[in-house]
C-alpha positions in Angstrom: -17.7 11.6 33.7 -17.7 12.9 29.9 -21.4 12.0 30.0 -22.2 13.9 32.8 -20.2 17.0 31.8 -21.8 17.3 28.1 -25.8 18.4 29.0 -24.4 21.0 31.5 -21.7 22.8 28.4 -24.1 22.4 26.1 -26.5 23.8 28.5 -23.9 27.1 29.3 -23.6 27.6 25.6 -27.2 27.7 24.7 -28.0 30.4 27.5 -24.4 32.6 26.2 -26.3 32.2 22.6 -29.5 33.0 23.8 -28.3 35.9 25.3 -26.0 37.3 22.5 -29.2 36.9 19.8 -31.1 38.7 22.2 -28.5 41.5 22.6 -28.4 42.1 18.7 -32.0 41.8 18.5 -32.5 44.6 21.1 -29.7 46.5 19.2 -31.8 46.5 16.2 -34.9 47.3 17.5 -33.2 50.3 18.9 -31.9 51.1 15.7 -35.0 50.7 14.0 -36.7 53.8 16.1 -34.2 56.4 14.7 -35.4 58.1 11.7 -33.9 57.7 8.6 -31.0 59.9 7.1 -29.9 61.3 10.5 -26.3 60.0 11.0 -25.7 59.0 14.3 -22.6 61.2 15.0 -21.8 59.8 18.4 -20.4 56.5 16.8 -18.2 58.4 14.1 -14.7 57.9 14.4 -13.3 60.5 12.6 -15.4 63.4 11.6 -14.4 63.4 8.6 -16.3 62.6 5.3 -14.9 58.9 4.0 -14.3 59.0 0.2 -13.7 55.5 -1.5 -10.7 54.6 -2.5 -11.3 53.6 -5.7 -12.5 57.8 -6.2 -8.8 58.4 -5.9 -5.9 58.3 -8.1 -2.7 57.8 -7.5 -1.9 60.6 -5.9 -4.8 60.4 -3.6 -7.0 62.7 -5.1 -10.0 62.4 -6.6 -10.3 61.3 -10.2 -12.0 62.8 -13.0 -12.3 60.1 -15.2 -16.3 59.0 -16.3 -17.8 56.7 -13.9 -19.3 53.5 -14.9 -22.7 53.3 -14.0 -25.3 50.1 -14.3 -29.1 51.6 -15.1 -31.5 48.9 -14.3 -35.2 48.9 -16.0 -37.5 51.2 -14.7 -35.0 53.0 -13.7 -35.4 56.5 -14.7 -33.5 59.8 -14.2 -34.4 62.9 -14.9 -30.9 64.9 -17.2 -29.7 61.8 -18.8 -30.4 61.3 -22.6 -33.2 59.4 -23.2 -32.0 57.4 -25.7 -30.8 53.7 -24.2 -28.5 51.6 -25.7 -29.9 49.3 -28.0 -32.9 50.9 -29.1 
């Protein structure tokens, strides 16, 4: 009976797989018609703009201590001192 039962759930599950890849698939697609750096503000919860919390401090505002910051070669901004360490 076991033997019988096993193509048929296996079956089922492939067709709900096939049609959940094909659901994120479409959702990307969809997203990848929008234009770039236009929020979508439909799907914001809040309203609100989300700071990080490791900006804050301990009393939950925002710190102003230096920022560590990785610069990677070829990297090049304009402001900065153009000496780089180790030269």
């Amino acid at each position: 009976m076991l033997s019988s039962l096993f193509p048929l759930i296996y079956g089922l599950v492939f067709i709900v797989l096939l049609w959940q890849a094909f659901q994120v698939m479409g959702r990307g697609f969809s997203a990848a018609g929008k234009p770039l750096g236009t929020p979508d503000s439909g799907k914001d919860r809040t309203g609100k703009v989300t700071i990080h919390p490791e900006l804050l401090d301990g009393d939950g505002r925002l710190t102003e201590e230096d920022l560590l910051t990785v610069r990677f070669s070829g990297d090049e901004e304009s402001g900065e001192s153009s000496t780089r360490p180790g030269e």
